[in-house]
C-alpha positions in Angstrom: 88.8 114.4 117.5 91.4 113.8 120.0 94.6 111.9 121.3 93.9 110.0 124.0 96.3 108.6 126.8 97.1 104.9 126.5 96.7 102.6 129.0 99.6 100.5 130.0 100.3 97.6 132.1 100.3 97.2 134.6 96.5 98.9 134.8 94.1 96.7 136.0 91.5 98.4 133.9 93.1 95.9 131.3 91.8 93.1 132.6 88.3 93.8 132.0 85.7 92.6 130.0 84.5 95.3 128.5 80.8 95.9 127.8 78.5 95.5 124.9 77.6 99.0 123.0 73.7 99.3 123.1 73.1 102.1 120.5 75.7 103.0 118.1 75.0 106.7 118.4 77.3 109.5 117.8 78.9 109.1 121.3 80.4 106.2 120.0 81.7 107.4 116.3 82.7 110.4 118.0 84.7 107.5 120.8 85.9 105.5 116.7 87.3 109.0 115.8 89.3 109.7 119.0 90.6 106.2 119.3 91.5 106.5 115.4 93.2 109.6 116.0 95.0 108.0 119.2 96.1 104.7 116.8 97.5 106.9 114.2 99.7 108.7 116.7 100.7 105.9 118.2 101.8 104.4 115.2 99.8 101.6 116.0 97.5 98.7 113.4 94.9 98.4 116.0 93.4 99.1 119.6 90.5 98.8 121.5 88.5 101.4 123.2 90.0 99.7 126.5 93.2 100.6 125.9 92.3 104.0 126.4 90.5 103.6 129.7 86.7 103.0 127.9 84.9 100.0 129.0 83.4 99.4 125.5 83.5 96.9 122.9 84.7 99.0 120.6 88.0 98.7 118.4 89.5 100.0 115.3 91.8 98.4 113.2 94.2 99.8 110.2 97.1 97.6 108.9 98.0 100.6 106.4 99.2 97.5 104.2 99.0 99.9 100.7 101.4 103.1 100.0 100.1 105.8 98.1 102.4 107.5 94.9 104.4 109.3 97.9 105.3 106.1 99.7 103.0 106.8 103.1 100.8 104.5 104.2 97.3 104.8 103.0 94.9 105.0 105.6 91.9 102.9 105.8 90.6 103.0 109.1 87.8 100.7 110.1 85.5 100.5 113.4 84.5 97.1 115.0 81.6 97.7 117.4 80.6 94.7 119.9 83.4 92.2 117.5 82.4 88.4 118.2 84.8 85.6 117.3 82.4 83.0 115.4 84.3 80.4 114.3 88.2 79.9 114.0 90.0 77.9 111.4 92.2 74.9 112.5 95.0 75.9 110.8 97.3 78.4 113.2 99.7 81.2 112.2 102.6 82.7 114.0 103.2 86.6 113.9 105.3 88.6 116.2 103.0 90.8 118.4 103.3 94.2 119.8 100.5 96.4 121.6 100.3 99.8 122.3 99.6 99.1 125.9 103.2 97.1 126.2 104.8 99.8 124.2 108.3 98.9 122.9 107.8 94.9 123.5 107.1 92.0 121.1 106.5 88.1 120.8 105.9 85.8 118.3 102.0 84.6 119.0 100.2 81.7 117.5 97.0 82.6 116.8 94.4 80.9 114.2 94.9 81.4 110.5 91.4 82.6 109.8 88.3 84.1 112.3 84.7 84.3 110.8 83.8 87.6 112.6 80.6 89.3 113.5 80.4 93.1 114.1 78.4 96.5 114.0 80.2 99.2 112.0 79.8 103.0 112.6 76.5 103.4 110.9 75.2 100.4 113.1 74.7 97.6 110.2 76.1 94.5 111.0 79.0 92.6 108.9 79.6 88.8 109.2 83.1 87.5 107.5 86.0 85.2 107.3 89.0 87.1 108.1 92.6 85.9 107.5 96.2 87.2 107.5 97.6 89.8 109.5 93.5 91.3 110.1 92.7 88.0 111.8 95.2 87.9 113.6 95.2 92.3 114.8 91.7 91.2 115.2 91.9 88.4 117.7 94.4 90.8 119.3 91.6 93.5 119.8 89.3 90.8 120.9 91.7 90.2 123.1 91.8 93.1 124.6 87.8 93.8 125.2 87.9 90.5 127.1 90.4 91.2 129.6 93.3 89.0 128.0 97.0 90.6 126.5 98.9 89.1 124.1 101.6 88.2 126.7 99.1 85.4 128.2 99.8 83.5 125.2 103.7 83.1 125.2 105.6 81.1 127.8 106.0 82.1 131.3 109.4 82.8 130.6 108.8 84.7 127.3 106.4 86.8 129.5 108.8 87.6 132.2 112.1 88.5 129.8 109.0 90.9 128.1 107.8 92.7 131.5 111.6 92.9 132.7 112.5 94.1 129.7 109.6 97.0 129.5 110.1 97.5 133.4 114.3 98.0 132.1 113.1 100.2 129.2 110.5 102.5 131.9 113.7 103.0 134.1 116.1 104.4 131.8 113.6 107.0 130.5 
């Protein structure tokens, strides 16, 4: 397992739509490990296996919502291989976003309350659920992601400038 560099904007490799996994084999847990292991150091809920220059339709999500007796975070980690958005509920929800791949940058994004989901998970068997909360929401984030789309391209054109000049401020003084 391994930390591995995160890909920021403005990477064009973010853009793309990544492609489907054929066989979920052991190159692709060991690929769940390394991004977990990349998430975690980031401090991070979620990424996708783009974010670290993989073309895949991979992502792994942990929103770390429970402490344990020492006040940490449990971790929970879970793998979403070749993630489809089914259906979306009606209802929306706002949450202010970050990403790993804007580091240091957030936005309040209004997103649908609840995504019925379909996925692969390490072992290859296939999950279909209604998701709701903040994992919809990290979800359709990391969906996101695999199809070439960042959180800023749903805020206002002036919301997404004040964000880039902002990170562009942040890059210069370090």
């Amino acid at each position: 397992m391994a930390v591995l560099p995160i890909v920021e904007i403005p990477d064009p490799r973010l853009r793309l739509v990544s492609k489907p996994v054929e066989t979920v084999d052991d190159g692709t847990r060991a690929l769940v490990a390394d991004m977990t292991d990349t998430m975690y150091d980031a401090k991070g809920i979620g990424l996708a296996a783009i974010q670290v220059g993989v073309e895949s339709r991979v992502l792994v999500i942990d929103l770390q919502e429970q402490e344990g007796e020492d006040g940490r975070p449990i971790r929970d980690p879970h793998a979403y291989i070749n993630p489809e958005l089914l259906e979306v509920s009606e209802e929306l929800a706002s949450y202010n976003e970050g990403c790993l791949s804007i580091p240091e940058q957030y936005a309040d994004v209004e997103r649908p309350a609840r995504a019925r989901v379909r996925w692969l998970d390490e072992r290859g068997d296939a999950h279909d659920e209604w998701l709701e909360g903040l994992l919809a929401t990290c979800m359709q984030h990391e969906i996101d992601h695999l199809n070439g789309v960042l959180f800023v391209d749903h805020i206002s054109r002036l919301k997404r400038d004040m964000v880039l000049k902002k990170l562009a401020k942040l890059r210069r003084a370090t």
